[in-house]
PDB file of N, CA, C and O in Angstrom, chain B, residues numbered from 101:
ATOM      1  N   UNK B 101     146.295  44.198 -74.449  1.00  0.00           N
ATOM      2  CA  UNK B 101     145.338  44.900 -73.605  1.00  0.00           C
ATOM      3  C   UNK B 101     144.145  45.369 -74.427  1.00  0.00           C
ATOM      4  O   UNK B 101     143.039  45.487 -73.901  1.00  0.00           O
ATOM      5  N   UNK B 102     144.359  45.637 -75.713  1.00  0.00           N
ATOM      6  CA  UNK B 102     143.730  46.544 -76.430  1.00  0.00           C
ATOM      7  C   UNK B 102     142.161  45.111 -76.928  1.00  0.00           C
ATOM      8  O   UNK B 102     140.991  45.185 -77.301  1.00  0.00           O
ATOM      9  N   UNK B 103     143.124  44.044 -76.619  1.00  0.00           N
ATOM     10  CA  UNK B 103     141.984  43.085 -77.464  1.00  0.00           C
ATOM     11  C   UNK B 103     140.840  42.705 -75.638  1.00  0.00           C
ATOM     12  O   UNK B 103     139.617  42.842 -75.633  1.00  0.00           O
ATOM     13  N   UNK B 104     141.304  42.448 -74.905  1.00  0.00           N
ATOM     14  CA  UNK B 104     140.501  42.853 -73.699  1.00  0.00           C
ATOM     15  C   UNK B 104     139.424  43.782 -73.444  1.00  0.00           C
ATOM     16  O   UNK B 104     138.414  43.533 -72.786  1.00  0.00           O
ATOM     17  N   UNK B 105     139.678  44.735 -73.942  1.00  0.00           N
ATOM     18  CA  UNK B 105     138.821  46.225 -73.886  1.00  0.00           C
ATOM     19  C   UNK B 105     137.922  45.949 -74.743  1.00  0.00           C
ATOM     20  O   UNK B 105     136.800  46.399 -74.510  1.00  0.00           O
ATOM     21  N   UNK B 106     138.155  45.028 -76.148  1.00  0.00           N
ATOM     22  CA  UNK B 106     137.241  45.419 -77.558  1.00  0.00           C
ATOM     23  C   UNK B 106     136.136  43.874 -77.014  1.00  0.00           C
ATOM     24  O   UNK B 106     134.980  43.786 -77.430  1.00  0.00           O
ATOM     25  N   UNK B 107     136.660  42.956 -76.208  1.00  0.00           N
ATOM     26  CA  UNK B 107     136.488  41.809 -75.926  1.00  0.00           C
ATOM     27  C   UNK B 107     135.044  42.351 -74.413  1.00  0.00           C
ATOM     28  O   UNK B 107     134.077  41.589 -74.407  1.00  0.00           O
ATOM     29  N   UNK B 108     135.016  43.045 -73.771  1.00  0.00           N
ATOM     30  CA  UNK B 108     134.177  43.884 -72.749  1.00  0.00           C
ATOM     31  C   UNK B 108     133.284  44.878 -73.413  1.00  0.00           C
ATOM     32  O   UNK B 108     132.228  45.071 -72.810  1.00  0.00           O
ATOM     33  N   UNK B 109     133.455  45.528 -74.474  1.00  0.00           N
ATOM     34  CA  UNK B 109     132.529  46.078 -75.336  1.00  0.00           C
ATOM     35  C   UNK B 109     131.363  45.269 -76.283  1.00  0.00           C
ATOM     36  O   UNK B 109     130.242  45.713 -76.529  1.00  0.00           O
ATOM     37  N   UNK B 110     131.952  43.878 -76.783  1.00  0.00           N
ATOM     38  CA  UNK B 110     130.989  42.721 -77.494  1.00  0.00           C
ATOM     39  C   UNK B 110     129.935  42.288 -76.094  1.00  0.00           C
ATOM     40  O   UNK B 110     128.755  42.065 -76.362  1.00  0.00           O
ATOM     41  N   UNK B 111     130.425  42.170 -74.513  1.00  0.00           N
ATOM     42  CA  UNK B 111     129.861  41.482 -73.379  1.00  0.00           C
ATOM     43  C   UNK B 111     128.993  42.807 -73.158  1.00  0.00           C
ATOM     44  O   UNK B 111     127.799  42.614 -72.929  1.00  0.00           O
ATOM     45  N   UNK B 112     129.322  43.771 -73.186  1.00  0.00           N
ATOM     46  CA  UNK B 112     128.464  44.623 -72.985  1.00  0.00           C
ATOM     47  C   UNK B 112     127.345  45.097 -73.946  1.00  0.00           C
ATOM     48  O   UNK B 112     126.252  45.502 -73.552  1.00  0.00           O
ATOM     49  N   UNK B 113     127.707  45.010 -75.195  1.00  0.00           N
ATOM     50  CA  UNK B 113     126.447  45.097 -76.377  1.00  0.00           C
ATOM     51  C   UNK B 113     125.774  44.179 -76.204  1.00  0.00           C
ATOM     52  O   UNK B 113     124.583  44.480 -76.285  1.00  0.00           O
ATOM     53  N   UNK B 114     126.054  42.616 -75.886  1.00  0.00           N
ATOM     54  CA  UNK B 114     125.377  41.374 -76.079  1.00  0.00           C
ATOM     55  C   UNK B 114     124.974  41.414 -74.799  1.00  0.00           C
ATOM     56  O   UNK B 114     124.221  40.456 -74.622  1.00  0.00           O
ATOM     57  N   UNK B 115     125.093  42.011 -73.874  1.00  0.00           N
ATOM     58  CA  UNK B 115     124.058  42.641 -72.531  1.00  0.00           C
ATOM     59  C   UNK B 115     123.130  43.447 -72.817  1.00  0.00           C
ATOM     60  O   UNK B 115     121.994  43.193 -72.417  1.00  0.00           O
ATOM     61  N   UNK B 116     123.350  44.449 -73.470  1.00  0.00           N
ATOM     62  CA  UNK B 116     122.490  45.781 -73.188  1.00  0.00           C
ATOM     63  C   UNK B 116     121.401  44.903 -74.134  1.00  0.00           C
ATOM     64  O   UNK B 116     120.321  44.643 -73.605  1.00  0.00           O
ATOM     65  N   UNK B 117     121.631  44.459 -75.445  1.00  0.00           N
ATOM     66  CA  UNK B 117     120.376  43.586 -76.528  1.00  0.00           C
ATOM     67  C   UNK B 117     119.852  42.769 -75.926  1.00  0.00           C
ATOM     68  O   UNK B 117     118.627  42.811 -76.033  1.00  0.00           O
ATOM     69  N   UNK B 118     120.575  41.329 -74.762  1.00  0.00           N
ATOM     70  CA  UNK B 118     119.893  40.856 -74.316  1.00  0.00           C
ATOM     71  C   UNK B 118     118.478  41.539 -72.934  1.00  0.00           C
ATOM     72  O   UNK B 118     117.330  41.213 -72.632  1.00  0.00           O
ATOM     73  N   UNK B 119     119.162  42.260 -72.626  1.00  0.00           N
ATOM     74  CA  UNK B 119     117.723  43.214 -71.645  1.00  0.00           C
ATOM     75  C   UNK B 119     116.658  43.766 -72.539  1.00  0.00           C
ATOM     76  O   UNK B 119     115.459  43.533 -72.390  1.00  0.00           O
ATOM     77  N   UNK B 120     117.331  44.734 -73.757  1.00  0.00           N
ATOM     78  CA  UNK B 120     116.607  45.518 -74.706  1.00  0.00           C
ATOM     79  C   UNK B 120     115.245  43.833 -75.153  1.00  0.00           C
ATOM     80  O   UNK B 120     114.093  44.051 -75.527  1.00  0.00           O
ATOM     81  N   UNK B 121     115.552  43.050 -75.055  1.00  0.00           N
ATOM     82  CA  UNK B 121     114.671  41.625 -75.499  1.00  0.00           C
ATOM     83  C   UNK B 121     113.719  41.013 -74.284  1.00  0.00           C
ATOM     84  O   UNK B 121     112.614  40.472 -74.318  1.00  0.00           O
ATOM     85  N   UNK B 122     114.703  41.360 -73.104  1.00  0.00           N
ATOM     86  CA  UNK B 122     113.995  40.705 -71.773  1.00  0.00           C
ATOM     87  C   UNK B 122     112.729  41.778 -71.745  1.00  0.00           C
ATOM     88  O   UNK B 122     111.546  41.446 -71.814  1.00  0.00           O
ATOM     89  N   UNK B 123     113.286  43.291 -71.617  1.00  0.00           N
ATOM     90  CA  UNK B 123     112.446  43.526 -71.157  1.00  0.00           C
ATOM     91  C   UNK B 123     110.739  43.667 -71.443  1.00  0.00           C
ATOM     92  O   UNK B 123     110.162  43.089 -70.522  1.00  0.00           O
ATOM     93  N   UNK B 124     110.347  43.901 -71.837  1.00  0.00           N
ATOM     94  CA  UNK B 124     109.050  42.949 -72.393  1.00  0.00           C
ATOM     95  C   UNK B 124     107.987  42.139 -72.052  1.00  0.00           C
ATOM     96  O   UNK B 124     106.774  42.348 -72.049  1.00  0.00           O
ATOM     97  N   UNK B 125     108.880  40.855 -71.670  1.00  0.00           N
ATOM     98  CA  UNK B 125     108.518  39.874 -70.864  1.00  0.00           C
ATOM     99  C   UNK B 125     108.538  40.018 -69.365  1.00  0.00           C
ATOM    100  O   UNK B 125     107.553  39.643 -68.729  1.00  0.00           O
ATOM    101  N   UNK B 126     109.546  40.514 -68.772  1.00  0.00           N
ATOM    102  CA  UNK B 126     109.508  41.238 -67.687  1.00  0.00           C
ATOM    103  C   UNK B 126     108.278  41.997 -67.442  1.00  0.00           C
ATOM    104  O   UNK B 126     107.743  41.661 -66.385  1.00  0.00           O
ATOM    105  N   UNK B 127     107.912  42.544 -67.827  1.00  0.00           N
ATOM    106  CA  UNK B 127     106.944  44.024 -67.854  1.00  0.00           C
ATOM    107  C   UNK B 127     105.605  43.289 -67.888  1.00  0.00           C
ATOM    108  O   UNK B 127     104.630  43.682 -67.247  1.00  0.00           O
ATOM    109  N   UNK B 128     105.601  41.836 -68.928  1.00  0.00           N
ATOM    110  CA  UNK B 128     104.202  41.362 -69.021  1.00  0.00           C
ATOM    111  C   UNK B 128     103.828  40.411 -68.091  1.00  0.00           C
ATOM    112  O   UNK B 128     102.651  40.107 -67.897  1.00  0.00           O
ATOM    113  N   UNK B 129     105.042  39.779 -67.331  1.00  0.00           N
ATOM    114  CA  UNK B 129     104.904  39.036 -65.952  1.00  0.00           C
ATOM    115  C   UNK B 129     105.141  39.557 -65.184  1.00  0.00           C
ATOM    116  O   UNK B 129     105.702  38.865 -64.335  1.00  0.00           O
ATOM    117  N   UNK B 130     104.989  40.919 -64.826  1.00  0.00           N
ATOM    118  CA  UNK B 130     105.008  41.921 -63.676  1.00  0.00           C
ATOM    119  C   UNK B 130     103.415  42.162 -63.796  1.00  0.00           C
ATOM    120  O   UNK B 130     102.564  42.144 -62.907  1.00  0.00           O
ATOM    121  N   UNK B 131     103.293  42.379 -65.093  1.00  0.00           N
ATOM    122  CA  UNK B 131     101.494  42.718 -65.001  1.00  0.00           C
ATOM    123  C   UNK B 131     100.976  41.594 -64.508  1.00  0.00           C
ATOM    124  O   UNK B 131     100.697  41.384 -63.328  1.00  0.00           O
ATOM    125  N   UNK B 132     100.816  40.697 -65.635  1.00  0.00           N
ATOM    126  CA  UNK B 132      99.650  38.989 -64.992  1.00  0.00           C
ATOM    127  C   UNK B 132      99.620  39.066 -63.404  1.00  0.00           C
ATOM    128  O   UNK B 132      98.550  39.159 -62.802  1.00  0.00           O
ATOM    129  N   UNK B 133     101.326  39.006 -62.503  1.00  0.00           N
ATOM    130  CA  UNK B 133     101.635  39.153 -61.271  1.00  0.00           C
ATOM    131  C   UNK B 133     100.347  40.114 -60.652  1.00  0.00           C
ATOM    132  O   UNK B 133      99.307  39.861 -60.044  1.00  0.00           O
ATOM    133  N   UNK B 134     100.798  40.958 -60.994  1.00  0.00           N
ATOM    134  CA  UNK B 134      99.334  41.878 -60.013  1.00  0.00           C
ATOM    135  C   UNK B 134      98.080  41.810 -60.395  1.00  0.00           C
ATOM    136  O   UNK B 134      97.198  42.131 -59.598  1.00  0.00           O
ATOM    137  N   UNK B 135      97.759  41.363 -61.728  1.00  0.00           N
ATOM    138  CA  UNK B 135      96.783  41.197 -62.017  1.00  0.00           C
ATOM    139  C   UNK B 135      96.071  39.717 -61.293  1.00  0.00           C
ATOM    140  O   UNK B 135      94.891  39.647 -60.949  1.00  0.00           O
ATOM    141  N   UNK B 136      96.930  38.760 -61.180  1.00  0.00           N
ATOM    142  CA  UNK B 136      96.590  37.657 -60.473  1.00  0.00           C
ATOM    143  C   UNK B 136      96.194  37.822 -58.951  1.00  0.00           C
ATOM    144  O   UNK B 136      95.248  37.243 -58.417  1.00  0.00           O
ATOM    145  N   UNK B 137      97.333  38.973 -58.147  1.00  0.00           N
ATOM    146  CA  UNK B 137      97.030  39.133 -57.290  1.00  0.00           C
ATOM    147  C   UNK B 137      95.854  40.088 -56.781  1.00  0.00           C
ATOM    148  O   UNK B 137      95.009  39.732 -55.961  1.00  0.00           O
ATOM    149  N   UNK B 138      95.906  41.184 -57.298  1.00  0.00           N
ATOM    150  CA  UNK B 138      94.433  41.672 -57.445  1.00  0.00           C
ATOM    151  C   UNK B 138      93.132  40.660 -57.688  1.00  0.00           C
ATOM    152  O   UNK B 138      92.222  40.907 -56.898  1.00  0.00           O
ATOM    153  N   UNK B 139      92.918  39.828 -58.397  1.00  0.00           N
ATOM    154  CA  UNK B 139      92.080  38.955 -58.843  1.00  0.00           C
ATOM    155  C   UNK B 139      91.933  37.546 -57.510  1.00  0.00           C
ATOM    156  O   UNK B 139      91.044  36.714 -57.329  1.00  0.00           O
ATOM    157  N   UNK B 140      93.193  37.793 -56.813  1.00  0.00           N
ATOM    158  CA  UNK B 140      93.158  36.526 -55.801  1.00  0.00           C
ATOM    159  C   UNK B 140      92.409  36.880 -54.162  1.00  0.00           C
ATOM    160  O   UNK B 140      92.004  36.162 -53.248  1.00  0.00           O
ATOM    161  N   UNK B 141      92.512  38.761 -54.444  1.00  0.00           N
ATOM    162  CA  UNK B 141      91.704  39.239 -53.512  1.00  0.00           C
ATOM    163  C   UNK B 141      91.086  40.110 -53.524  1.00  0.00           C
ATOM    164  O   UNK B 141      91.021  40.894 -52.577  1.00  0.00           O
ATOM    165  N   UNK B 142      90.294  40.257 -54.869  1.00  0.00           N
ATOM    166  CA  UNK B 142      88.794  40.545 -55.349  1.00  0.00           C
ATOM    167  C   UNK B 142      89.217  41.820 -55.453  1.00  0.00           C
ATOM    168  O   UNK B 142      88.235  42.506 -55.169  1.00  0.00           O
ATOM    169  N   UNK B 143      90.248  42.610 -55.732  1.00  0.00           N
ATOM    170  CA  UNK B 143      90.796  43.986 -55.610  1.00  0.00           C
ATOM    171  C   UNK B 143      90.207  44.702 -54.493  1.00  0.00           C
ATOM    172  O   UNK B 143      90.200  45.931 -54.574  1.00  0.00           O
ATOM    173  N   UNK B 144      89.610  44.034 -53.255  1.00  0.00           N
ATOM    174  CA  UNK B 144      90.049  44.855 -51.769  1.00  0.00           C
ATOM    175  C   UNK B 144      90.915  45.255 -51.403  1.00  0.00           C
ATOM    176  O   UNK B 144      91.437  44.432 -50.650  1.00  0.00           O
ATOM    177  N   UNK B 145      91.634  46.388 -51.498  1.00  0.00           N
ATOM    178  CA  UNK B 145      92.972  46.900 -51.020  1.00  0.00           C
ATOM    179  C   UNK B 145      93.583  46.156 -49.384  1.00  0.00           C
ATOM    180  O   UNK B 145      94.707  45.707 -49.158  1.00  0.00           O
ATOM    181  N   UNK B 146      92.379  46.243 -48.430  1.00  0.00           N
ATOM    182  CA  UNK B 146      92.872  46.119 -47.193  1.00  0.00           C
ATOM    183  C   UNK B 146      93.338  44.222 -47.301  1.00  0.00           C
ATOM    184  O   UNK B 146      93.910  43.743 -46.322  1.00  0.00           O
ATOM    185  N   UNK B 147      93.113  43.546 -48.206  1.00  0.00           N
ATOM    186  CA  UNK B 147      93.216  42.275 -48.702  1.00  0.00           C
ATOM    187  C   UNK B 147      94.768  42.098 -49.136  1.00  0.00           C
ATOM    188  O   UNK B 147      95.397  41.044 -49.049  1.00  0.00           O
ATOM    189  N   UNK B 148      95.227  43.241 -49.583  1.00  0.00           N
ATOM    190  CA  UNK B 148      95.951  42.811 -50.353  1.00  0.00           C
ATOM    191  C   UNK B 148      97.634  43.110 -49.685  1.00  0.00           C
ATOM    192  O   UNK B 148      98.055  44.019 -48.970  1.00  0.00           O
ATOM    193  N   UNK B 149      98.280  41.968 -50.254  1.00  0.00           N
ATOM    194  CA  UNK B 149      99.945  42.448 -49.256  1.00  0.00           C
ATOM    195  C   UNK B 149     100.316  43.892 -49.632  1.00  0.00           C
ATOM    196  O   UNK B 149     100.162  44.718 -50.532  1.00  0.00           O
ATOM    197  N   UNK B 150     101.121  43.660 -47.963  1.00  0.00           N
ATOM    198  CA  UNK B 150     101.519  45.513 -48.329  1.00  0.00           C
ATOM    199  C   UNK B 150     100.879  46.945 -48.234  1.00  0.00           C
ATOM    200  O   UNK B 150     101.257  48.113 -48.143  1.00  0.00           O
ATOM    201  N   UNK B 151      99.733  46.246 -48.301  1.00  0.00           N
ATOM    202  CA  UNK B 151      98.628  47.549 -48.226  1.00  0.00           C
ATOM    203  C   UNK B 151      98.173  47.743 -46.759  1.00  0.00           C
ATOM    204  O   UNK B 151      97.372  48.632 -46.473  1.00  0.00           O
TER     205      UNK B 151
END
């Protein structure tokens, strides 16, 4: 049992590092994203989805 538990602690470090890496990239294709979309409708709010 004991090697199970230590075996869910490696999946979970090699999770939390892989996000600690994503996030980043995440964050910089969240920007371009609005920045594209802002840019696709001249930053008129009433233009834009959602608004």
């Amino acid at each position: 049992m004991a090697r199970s538990a230590g075996a869910g602690q490696v999946v979970d470090q090699n999770l939390s590092v892989a996000a600690d890496r994503a996030e980043p990239v995440v964050r910089d294709a969240a920007g371009n994203a609005g920045r594209a979309i802002n840019s696709a409708t001249d930053g008129n709010d009433a233009t834009q989805p959602g608004r």
